[in-house]
TORTOR-851909 format. One line per 2 residues: number of its first residue (from 1); for each residue y, z, x of C-alpha. Coordinates in nm, 3 decimals, padded with zeros to 5 digits. Example, Ala and Ser with C-alpha at 12.3 -4.5 7.8 and 13.67 -1.06 7.14 Angstrom:
2
1> -00.450/00.780/01.230; -00.106/00.714/01.367
REM end
This chain:
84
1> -07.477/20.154/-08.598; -07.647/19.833/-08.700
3> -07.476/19.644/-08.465; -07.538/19.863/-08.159
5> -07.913/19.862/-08.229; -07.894/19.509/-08.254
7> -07.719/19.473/-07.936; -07.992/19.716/-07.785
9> -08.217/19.518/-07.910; -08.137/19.182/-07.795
11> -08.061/19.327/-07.408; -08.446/19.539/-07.415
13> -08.592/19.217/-07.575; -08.724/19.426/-07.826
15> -08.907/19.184/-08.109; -09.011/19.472/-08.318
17> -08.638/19.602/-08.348; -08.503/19.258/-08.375
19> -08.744/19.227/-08.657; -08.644/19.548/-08.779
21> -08.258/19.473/-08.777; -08.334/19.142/-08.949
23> -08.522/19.311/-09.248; -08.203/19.524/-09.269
25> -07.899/19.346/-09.246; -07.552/19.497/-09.377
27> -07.359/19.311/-09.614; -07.037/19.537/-09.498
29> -06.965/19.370/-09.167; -06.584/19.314/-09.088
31> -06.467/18.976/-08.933; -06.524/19.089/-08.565
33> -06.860/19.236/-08.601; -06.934/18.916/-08.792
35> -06.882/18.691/-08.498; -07.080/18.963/-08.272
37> -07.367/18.968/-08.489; -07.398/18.591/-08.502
39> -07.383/18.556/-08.118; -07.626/18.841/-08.088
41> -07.854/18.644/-08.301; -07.822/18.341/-08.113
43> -07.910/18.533/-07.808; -08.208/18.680/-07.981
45> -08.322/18.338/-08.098; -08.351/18.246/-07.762
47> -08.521/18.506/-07.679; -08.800/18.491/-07.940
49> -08.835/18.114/-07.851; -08.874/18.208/-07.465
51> -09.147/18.451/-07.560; -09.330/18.235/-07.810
53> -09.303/17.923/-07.549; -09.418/18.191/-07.277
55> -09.727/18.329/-07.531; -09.815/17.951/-07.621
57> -09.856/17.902/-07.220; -10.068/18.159/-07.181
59> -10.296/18.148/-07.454; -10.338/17.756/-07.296
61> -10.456/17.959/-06.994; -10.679/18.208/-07.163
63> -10.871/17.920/-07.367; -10.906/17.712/-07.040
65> -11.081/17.994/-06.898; -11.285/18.058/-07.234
67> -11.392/17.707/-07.136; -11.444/17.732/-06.799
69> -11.654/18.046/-06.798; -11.883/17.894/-07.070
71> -11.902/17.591/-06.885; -12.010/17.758/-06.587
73> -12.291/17.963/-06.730; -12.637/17.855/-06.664
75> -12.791/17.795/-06.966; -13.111/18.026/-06.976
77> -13.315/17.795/-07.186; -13.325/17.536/-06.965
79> -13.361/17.736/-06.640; -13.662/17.775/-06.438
81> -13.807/18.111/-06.401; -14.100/18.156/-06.118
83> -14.148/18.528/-06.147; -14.453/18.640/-06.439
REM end
């Protein structure tokens, strides 16, 4: 059971499963669902670090925009106004 959610998990690059499954991990696994377990971790850690790399990126983007729109704004103190 554990080990088929985990390998749901890991293929729907579900984090909040993965975390899930992690809180939860059987002590009972035989030698076979051992080794799957560990390679299905692997492949989750690779995951996890794809999608942190891939949030990182874009929250580069987002505050580069933050930036750019702020810079951009004419600042309303300084600006000349003609109308009474």
């Amino acid at each position: 059971m554990w080990l088929n959610q985990l390998k749901i998990a890991v293929v729907q690059e579900d984090t909040k499963l993965l975390e899930k499954l992690l809180d939860d991990v059987p002590t009972s696994l035989k030698d076979k669902e051992l080794k799957q377990a560990i390679n299905l971790l692997n492949q989750a850690s690779v995951i996890l670090h794809r999608l942190k790399d891939e949030t990182s990126k874009q929250m580069v983007k987002i505050k580069q925009n933050i930036n750019f729109i702020k810079n951009s704004q004419i600042d309303k103190k300084n600006s000349f106004n003609i109308s009474g």
